[in-house]
C-alpha positions in Angstrom: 33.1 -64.1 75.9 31.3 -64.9 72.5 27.7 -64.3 73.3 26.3 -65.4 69.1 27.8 -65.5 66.2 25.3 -65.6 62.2 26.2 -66.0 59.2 24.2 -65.4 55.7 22.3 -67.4 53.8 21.2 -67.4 49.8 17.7 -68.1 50.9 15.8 -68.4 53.7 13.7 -71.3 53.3 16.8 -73.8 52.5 19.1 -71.9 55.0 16.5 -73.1 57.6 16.1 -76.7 56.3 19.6 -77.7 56.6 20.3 -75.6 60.0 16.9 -77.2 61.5 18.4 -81.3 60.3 21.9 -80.4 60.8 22.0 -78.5 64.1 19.2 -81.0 65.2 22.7 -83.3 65.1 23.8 -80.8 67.8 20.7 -81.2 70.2 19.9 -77.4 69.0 16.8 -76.6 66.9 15.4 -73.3 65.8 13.9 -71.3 68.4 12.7 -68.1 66.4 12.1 -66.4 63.0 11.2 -62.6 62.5 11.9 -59.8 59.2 13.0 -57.0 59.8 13.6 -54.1 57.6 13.6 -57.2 54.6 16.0 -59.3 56.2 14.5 -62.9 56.7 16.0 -64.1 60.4 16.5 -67.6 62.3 17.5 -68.2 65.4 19.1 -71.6 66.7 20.3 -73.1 70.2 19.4 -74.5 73.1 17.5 -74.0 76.6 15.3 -71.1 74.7 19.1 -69.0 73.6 19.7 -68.6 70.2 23.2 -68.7 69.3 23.3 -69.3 65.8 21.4 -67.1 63.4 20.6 -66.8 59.7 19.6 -64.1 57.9 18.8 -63.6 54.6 19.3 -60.3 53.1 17.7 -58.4 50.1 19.9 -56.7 48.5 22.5 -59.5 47.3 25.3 -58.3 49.7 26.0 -61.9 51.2 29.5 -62.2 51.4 29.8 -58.9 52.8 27.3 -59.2 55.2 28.8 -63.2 56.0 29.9 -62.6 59.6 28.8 -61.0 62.7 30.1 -61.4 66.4 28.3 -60.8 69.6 30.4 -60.4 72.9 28.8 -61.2 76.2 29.5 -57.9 78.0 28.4 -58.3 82.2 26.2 -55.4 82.5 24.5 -52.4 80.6 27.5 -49.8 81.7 29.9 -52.0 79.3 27.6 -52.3 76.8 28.3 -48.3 76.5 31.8 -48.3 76.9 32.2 -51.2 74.3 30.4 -48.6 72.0 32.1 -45.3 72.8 35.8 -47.4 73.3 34.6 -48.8 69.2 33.5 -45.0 67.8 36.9 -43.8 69.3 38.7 -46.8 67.8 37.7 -45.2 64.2 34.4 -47.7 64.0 31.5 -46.9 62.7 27.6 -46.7 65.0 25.8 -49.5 63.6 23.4 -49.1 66.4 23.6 -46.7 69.4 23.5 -49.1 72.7 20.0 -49.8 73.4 17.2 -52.3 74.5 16.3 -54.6 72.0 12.8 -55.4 72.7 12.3 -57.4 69.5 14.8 -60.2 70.7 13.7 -60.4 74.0 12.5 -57.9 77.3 15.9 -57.7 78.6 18.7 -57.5 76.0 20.0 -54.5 75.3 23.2 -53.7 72.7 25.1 -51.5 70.6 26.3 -52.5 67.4 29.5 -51.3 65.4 31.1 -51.7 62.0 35.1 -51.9 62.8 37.6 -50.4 60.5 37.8 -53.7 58.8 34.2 -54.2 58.5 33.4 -56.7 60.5 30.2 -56.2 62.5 30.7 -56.8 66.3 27.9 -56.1 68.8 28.2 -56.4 72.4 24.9 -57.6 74.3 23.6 -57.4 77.9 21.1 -59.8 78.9 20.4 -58.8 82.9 17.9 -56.8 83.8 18.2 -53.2 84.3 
């Protein structure tokens, strides 16, 4: 059910040193890195999936941004309905379901904030 889960980090750099020695423990090691809009992003897990992430953000909002949770939803269709069953719910779009090119050719995901604000996302990783 739990497709990834991140957390923040203070900084980037010594997020990623003690996530690459102590998820090395684990067998997992850190399988990608990107920015995007600022936010400084690491990737960990095994057989080329990315789990775990990282991210560091700009603006100083760490323990408000702390948690995010990615369910494993079977195809694109409930990717949608996750979204439009969230916005009904009284969430908040966080982004509209969608691919996700940057992550990889196949993932697609819509992202909400829910009345609590946590940030879930639900994710699709079959082709279309």
């Amino acid at each position: 059910m739990i497709d990834h889960l991140s957390t923040a980090v203070a900084n980037i750099e010594e997020g990623r040193a003690f996530y690459d020695a102590t998820l090395a423990a684990l067998g997992a090691t850190r399988l990608m890195n990107f920015d995007r809009e600022g936010v400084h992003i690491s990737g960990y897990g095994r057989d080329r999936k990315p789990t775990f992430w990282i991210a560091q953000y700009p603006d100083g909002q760490a323990a408000s941004r702390a948690g995010h949770i990615a369910f494993a939803a079977l195809d694109r269709a409930a990717v949608d309905a996750f979204h439009r069953a969230a916005l009904a719910g009284g969430a908040t779009d966080n982004g509209a379901p969608g691919p996700r090119p940057q992550y990889h050719e196949n993932y697609y995901a819509g992202f909400v904030i829910d009345p609590d604000g946590n940030r879930l996302e639900a994710v699709c990783h079959a082709p279309a």
